[in-house]
C-alpha positions in Angstrom: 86.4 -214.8 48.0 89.9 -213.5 46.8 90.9 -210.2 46.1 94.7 -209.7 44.0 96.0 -206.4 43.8 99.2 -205.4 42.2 101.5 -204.5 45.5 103.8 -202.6 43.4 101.7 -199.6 43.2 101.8 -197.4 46.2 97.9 -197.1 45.5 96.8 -200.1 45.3 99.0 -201.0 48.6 97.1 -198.1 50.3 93.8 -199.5 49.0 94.2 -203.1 50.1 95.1 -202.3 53.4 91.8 -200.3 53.7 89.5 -203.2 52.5 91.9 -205.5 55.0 91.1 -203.5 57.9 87.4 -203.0 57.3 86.8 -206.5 55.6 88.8 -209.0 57.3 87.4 -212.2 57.2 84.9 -211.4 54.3 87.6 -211.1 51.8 90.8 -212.3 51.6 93.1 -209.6 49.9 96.4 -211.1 48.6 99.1 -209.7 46.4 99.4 -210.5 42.9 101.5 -214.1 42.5 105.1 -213.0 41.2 105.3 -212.7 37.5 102.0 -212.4 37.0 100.7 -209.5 35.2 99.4 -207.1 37.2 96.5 -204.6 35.0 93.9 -204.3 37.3 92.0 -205.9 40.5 91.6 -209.7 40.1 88.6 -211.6 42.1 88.6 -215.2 42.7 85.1 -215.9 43.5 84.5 -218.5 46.1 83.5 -220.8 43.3 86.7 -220.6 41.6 85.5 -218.0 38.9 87.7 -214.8 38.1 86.6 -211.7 37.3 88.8 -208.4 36.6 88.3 -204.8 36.8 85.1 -203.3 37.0 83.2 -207.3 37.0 85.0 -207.5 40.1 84.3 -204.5 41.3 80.3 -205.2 41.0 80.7 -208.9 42.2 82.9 -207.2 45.4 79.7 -204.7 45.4 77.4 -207.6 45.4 78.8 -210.4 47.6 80.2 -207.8 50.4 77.9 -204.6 50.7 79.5 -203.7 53.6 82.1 -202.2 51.2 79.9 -199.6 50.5 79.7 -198.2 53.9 83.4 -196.4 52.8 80.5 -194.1 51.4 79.0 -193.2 55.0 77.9 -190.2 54.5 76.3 -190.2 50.8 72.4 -191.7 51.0 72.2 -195.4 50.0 71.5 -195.4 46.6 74.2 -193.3 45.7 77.1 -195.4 47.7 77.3 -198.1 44.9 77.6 -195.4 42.1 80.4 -193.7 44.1 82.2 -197.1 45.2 82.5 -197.3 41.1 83.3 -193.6 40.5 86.2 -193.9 43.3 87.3 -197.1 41.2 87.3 -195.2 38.2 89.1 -191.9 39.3 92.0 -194.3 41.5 92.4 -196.0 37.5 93.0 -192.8 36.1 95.7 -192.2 39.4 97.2 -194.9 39.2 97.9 -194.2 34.9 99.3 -190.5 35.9 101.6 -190.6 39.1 102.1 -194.4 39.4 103.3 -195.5 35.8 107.0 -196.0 36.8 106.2 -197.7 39.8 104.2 -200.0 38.6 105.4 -200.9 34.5 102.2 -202.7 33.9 99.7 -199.6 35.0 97.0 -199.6 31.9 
């Protein structure tokens, strides 16, 4: 499994060392290929599927629930909705204080 973020946002640098530090070897995390439009998170599924956004974000979710243990200290059942609320809010970041860093911030 392949995760592409856009490593001209400061954020989404921050973020994909993170997952590389607490996911190494479960998920490869790779910058987005030159030229290519960079809008959101991009995951290749190991069967060569791609899924952007929030779809990846559940796939991610799904396939490594390890990421939800960023969420430590909420009870279980709430650590998926706040893995998706965190993805939301760093969106809305990313929009605001990131747009002229990265031109193609939707």
């Amino acid at each position: 499994m392949k995760l592409y973020f856009d490593s001209n946002c400061p954020l989404c640098r921050s973020f994909a060392k993170l997952l590389q530090k607490h996911l190494s070897g479960e998920v490869d995390i790779i910058p987005f290929p030159q030229g290519e439009q960079a809008k959101d998170f991009k995951l290749e599924l190991s069967n060569g599927e791609f899924l952007y956004g929030k779809e990846a974000i559940d796939a991610l979710e799904k396939e490594v629930p390890k990421v939800k243990d960023f969420f430590w200290m909420l009870p279980d059942v709430y650590r998926g909705k706040a893995l998706h609320k965190t993805y939301a809010f760093g969106k809305f970041l990313r929009r605001i204080f990131f747009r002229k860093k990265c031109d193609e911030c939707s």
